[in-house]
FIPA-548146 format. One line per 10 residues: for each residue x, y, z of C-alpha. Coordinates in pm, whole numbers, plus 50000, padded with zeros to 5 digits. Layout:
X:Y:Z  ...
# end
This chain:
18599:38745:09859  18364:38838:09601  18534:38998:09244  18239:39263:09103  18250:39454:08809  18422:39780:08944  18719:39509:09044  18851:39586:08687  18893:39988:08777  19082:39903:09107
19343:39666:08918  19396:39952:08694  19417:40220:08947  19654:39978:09126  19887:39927:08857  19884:40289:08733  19946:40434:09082  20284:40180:09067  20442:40293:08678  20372:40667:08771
20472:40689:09155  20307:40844:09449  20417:41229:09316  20310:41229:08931  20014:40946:09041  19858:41183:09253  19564:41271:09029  19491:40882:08987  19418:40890:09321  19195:41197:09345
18997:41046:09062  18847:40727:09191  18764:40979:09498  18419:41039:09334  18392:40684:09265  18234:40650:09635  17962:40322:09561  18231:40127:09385  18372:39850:09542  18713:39673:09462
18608:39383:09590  18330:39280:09849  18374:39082:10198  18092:38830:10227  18276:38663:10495  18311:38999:10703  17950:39062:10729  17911:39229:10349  18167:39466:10414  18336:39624:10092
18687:39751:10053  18610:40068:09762  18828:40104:09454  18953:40462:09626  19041:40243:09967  19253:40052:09781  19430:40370:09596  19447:40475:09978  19652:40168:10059  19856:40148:09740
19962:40512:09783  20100:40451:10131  20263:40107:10047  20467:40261:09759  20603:40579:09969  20679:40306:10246  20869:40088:10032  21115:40358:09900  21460:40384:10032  21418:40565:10329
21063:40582:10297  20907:40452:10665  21179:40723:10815  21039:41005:10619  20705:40870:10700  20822:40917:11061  20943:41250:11014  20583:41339:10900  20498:41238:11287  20750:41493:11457
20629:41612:11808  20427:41963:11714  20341:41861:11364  19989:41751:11265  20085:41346:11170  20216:41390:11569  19825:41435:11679  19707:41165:11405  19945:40939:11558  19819:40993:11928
19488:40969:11832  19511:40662:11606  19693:40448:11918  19416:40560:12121  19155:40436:11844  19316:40114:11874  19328:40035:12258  18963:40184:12266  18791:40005:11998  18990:39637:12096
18921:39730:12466  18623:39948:12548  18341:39729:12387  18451:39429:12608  18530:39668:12929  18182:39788:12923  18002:39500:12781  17679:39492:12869  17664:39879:13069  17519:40025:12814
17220:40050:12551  17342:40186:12154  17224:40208:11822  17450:39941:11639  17570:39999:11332  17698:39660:11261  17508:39463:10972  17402:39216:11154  17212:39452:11354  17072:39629:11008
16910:39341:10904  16638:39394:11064  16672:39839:11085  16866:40044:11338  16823:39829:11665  16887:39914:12044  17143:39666:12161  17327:39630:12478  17693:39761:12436  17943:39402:12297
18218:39346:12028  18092:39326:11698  18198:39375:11347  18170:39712:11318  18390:39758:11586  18638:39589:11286  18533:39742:11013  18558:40177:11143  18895:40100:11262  18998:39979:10911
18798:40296:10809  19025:40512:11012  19380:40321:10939  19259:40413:10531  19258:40759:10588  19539:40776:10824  19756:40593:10497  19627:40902:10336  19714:41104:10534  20047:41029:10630
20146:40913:10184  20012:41277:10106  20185:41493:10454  20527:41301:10334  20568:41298:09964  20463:41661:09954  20646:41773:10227  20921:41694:10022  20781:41837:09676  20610:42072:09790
20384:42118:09421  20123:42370:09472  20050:42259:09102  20026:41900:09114  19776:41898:09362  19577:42189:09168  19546:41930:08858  19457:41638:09115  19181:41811:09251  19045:41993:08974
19028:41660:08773  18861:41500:09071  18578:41797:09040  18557:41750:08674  18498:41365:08715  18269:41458:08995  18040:41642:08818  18032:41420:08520  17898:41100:08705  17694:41369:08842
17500:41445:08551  17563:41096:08373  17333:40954:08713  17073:41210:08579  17078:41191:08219  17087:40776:08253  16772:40777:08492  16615:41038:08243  16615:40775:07933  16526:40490:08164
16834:40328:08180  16998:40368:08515  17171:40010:08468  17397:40180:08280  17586:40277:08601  17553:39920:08785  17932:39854:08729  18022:40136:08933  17753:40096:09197  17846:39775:09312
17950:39816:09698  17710:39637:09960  17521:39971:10041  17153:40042:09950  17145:40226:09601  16927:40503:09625  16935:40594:09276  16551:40658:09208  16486:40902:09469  16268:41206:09413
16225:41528:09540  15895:41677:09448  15921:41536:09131  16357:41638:09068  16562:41313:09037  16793:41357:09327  17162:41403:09188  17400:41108:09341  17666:41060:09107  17907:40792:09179
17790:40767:09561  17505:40565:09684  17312:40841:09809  17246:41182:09765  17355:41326:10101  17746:41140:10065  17706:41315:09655  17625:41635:09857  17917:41551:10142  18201:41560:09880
18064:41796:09660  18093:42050:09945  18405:42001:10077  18532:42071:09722  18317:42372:09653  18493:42499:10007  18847:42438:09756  18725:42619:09473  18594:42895:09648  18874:42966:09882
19085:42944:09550  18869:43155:09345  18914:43403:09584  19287:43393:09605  19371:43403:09264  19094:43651:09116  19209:43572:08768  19196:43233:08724  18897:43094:08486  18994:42751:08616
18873:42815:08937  18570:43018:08820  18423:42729:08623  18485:42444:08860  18343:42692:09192  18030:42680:08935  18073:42326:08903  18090:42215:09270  17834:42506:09311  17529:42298:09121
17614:41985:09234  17574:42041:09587  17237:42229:09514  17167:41983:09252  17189:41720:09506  16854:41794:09674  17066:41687:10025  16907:41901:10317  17202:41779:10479  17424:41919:10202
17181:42268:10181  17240:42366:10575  17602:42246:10545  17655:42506:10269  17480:42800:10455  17645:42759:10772  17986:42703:10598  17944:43027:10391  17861:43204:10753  18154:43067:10877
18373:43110:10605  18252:43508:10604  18341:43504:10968  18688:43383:10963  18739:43636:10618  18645:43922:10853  18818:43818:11158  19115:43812:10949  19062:44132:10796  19076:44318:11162
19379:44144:11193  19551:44257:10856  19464:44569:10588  19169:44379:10401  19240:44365:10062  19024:44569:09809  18918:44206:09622  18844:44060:09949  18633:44360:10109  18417:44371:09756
18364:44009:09788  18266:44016:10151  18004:44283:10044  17904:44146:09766  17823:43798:09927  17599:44010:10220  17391:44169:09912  17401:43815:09772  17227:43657:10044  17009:43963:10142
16813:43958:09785  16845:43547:09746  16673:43525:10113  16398:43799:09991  16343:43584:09649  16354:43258:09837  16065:43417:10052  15838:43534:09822  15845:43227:09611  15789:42995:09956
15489:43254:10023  15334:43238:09603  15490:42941:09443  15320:42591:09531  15639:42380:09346  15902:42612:09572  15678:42624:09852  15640:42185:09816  16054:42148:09737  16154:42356:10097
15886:42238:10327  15998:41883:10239  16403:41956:10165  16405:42157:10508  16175:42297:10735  15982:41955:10796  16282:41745:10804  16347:41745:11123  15966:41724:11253  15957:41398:11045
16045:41093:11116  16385:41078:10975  16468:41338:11184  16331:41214:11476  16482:40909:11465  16840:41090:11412  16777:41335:11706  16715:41000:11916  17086:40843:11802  17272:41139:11932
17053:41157:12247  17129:40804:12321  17526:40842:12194  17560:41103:12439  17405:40851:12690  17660:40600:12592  17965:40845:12622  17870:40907:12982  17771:40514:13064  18143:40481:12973
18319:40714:13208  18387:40963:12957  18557:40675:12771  18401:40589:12484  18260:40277:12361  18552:40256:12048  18538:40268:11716  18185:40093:11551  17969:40052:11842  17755:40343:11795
17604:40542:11532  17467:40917:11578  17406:41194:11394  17671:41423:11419  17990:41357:11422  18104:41577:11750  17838:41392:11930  17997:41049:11724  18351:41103:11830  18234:41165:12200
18059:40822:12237  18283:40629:12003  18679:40784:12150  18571:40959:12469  18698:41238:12589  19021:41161:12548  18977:41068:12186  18775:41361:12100  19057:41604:12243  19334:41452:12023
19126:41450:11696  19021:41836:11767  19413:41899:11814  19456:41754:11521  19219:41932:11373  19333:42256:11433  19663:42180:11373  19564:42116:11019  19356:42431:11025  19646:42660:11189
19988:42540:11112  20256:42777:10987  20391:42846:10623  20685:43040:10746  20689:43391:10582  20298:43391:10430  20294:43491:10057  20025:43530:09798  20205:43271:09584  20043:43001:09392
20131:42767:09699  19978:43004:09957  19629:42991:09774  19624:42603:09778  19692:42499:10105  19424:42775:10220  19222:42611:09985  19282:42279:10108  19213:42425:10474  18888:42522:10348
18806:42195:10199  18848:42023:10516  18651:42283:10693  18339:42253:10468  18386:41856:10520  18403:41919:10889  18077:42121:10884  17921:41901:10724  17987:41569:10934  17914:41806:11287
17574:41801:11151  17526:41452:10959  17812:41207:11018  17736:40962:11212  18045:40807:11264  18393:40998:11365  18527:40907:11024  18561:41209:10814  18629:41027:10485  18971:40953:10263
18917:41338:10092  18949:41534:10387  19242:41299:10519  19408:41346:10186  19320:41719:10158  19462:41731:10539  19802:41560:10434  19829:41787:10158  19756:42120:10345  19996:41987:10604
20276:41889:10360  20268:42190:10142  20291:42422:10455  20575:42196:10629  20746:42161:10278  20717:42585:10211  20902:42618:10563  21163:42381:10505  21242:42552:10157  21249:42863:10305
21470:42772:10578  21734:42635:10310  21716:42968:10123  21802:43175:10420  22076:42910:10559  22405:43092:10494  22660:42876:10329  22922:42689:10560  23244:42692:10490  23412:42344:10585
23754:42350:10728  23988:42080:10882  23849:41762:10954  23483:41768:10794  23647:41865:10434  23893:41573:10434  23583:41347:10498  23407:41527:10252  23135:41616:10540  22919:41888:10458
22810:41909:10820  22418:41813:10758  22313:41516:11001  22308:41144:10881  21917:41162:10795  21959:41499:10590  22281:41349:10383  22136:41001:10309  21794:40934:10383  21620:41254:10257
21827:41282:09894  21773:40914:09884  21403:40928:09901  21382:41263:09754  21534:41083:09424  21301:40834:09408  21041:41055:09424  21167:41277:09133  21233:40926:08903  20858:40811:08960
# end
C-alpha cells in the first residue's frame, strides 16, 4: 500500500463525512467528485491499481448509513421488488457470478482487448479470453457505485431535501470549474507541479496536451475527455434546473459554468456528447409537450434553442470555410477523428467486443475482460445479454419512476434535474465508455433521483392517510396500528439521521 500526497484529503474527507453524518455530509461527498486523478492511496501489490479519495467517500458514506440503528433494513427497503435498488440488486448478483465465472468458463474461446495492466504495459494487446486483474478491479468499480447508490436512494428517501442536494451539487460545479481553470492558469506560468498532489493516481497525466495550440482543460481528472465526461453530466443538471425554475441566478451562472468547461475541454468525445444530448433533451421536451399544455417558458425555450443552433451551425460554417485557426481546431477536434488512428483503433475494440459477446453465448465475458468503445457495446461483451437487460431496467427505472402527484415544487425540479444528469452521463459513455461502469456521479445522482421521488410519495401518502382512531385492544397496548418496521426501525433510523 503506497500513502501519496492526496492521502491527506481522503483522511479528512473520511473524518468529516463521520462528525457531520451521511445527511448534512452530503456536499463533502459531492466535492472530492471532481477530484477524479487523486488517489487515497495506491495498490502496488494489485497491479498499480488506486482506490481515489471520492471511492473512499463512496465507501465511508455507505458504512455510516449501514451502521445506524436500523440502518442495513432501511438499506433493504431501498431494494423493494419494483423500485430501482430492486434492478441494481439483480444486476449486481449477476456481475458477480459473471465476472468470478465467465472468464474461467470460456477461457481460452475467445480473442479481447485486455484492459488489465499487465496487458498495458506493453499497449492495448489481443489476448485470448482468462482471469486477470481487471476482472478484480471493475467489480470493485461497480460495488463503489452501487454503495452510492444504495447510501444516497436510502438516506434521502427518508429526508427527502430537494435543498441539500441543490448545495451538494452546485458546490461540486463550483469546485469543478475551479480546478478547471487552476489546470490552465498553472500550465500558463509554467508551473503545472503545482497540481501534482492531486494528480497522484496510477493513470497517465495528460496535462500538457494541445489542441491547435489551446491547452486542453482537465481539471482534477487525468484527461480531458473524463474533465469533459463529468462536466456534462452536470451541465445536463443545470440546464434541466435552469429551465424549471426560470428565476433562479444560481442556476443561470453555474449552466454557464458547466457550459465552458465542457467546450473548454477540447474533448471531441465531450463536443458530440453535448450535441446529441441537447437533440435528445429537445426531443423528450417536445414529446412531453404533446402529452401536456406546453408551458409558455418551455415553448420559448424550445424555439429559442432551434434559432440557437440554426445561426451557431451557419457561423460555425462560414468560419470552417474562411478561418484557417477554426478550420485547423474542427478538422482535428472532429471530422478527422475518427479517420485517424485513434479512432480506428476504437472502432476495432467494439468490433471485436461484439465478437466476444457472441463467442460467449450471449453471456458475457464478466466484468474487466474487455475494453470497447461504447459502453452499450461494453455492457454486451462484459454482462451479456442478461446483464445488459437488468442494467437498462435499471436504467429506466431511474429515468421513469413516479413522484406521486407531480408538482412544480422545488423538489420536482431536482430530481428532473438529476434525471437529466444521468442522461447526459449515459450519452456520453454510449459513445466513449469503454467499460459498463458509468462512474460514482451518475450512481449518486441515480440514488438521489430515486430517493427524492420514493421519499415525495411516501410523504404524500402520510398526508392523505386519514387518522385512525384506536379502540379496544390496540389503545391499551398503546398500538398505533403501524407495522413493527414503521414503529421502530424507521423513527429509529430516521433520528439518527436528523442528530448527524
Amino acid at each position: 500500500m503506497e500513502i501519496v500526497a492526496s492521502s491527506f484529503l481522503a483522511l479528512v474527507v473520511v473524518v468529516a463525512l463521520l462528525i457531520k453524518g451521511p445527511y448534512h455530509g452530503l456536499w463533502l461527498f459531492f466535492v472530492v467528485t471532481p477530484f477524479g486523478a487523486a488517489a487515497a492511496i495506491n495498490l502496488p501489490a494489485a497491479g498499480g491499481a488506486s482506490i481515489l479519495v471520492v471511492d473512499l467517500a463512496a465507501l465511508t458514506l455507505f458504512a455510516i448509513v449501514a451502521a445506524y440503528t436500523g440502518g442495513l433494513s432501511m438499506i433493504a427497503g431501498s431494494m423493494r421488488y419494483g423500485q430501482p435498488g430492486f434492478w441494481l440488486l439483480l444486476l449486481t448478483l449477476f456481475a458477480i457470478v459473471a465476472t468470478l465465472l465467465f472468464p474461467t468458463i470460456f477461457r481460452g474461446e475467445t480473442e479481447v482487448f485486455s484492459i488489465s495492466r499487465k496487458a498495458n504495459e506493453s499497449g492495448i494487446v489481443s489476448i485470448p479470453l482468462r482471469p486477470s486483474s481487471g476482472n478484480i478491479t471493475q467489480l470493485f468499480r461497480l460495488f463503489l457505485g452501487v454503495a452510492a447508490f444504495y447510501a444516497t436512494v436510502t438516506v434521502f428517501r427518508l429526508r427527502p431535501d430537494a435543498q441539500k442536494v441543490l448545495a451538494a451539487i452546485a458546490i461540486a460545479t463550483g469546485v469543478n470549474a475551479f480546478l478547471g481553470w487552476l489546470d490552465v492558469a498553472t500550465y500558463a506560468v509554467g508551473m503545472p507541479e503545482l497540481l501534482e498532489p492531486i494528480r497522484s493516481a496510477n493513470y497517465a497525466m495528460l496535462y500538457d496536451v494541445r489542441m491547435v495550440g489551446l491547452k486542453r482543460m482537465i481539471g482534477g481528472f487525468p484527461e480531458a475527455s473524463s474533465f469533459g465526461y463529468y462536466s456534462l453530466g452536470l451541465f445536463g443538471f443545470w440546464l434541466q434546473f435552469w429551465i424549471a425554475t426560470p428565476r433562479s441566478r444560481l442556476a443561470a451562472v453555474m449552466l454557464a459554468l458547466t457550459a465552458v468547461a465542457v467546450l473548454r475541454s477540447t474533448s471531441s468525445a465531450a463536443y458530440v456528447s453535448l450535441v446529441v444530448f441537447l437533440v435528445m433533451f429537445g426531443l423528450i421536451a417536445v414529446v412531453s409537450g404533446l402529452r401536456a399544455n406546453v408551458q409558455r417558458r418551455g415553448a420559448t425555450i424550445t424555439l429559442f434553442g432551434i434559432i440557437v443552433v440554426w445561426v451557431v451551425g451557419i457561423l460555425l460554417f462560414a468560419a470552417y470555410e474562411f478561418l484557417v485557426p477554426v478550420t485547423d481546431f474542427l478538422e482535428r477536434a472532429l471530422f478527422n477523428k475518427m479517420s485517424g488512428n485513434s479512432g480506428v483503433e476504437r472502432m476495432s475494440w467494439n468490433t471485436q467486443a461484439f465478437q466476444n459477446f457472441l463467442d460467449t453465448k450471449a453471456m458475457g465475458a464478466g466484468l474487466g475482460s474487455v475494453r470497447a468503445s461504447s459502453w452499450f457495446v461494453a455492457t454486451l461483451a462484459s454482462l451479456g445479454a442478461i446483464g445488459t437487460l437488468l442494467f437498462v431496467i435499471f436504467i429506466l427505472s431511474i429515468l421513469t419512476q413516479g413522484e406521486g402527484r407531480r408538482g412544480t415544487d422545488m423538489r420536482s425540479a431536482v430530481i428532473q434535474s438529476l434525471r437529466a444528469g444521468c442522461l447526459a452521463f449515459l450519452i456520453s459513455a454510449m459513445l466513449t465508455s469503454a467499460t459498463p461502469d458509468l462512474g460514482l456521479t451518475f450512481f449518486a445522482f441515480a440514488g438521489l433521483a430515486a430517493g427524492l421521488a420514493r421519499g415525495a410519495v411516501i410523504e404524500r401518502r402520510s398526508v392523505n392517510k386519514p387518522d385512525l382512531k384506536l379502540t379496544g385492544r390496540n389503545n391499551k397496548r398503546g398500538n398505533s396500528g403501524l407495522r413493527p418496521k414503521q414503529t421502530q426501525t424507521q423513527p429509529v433510523f430516521a433520528d439518527n439521521l436528523a442528530k448527524s
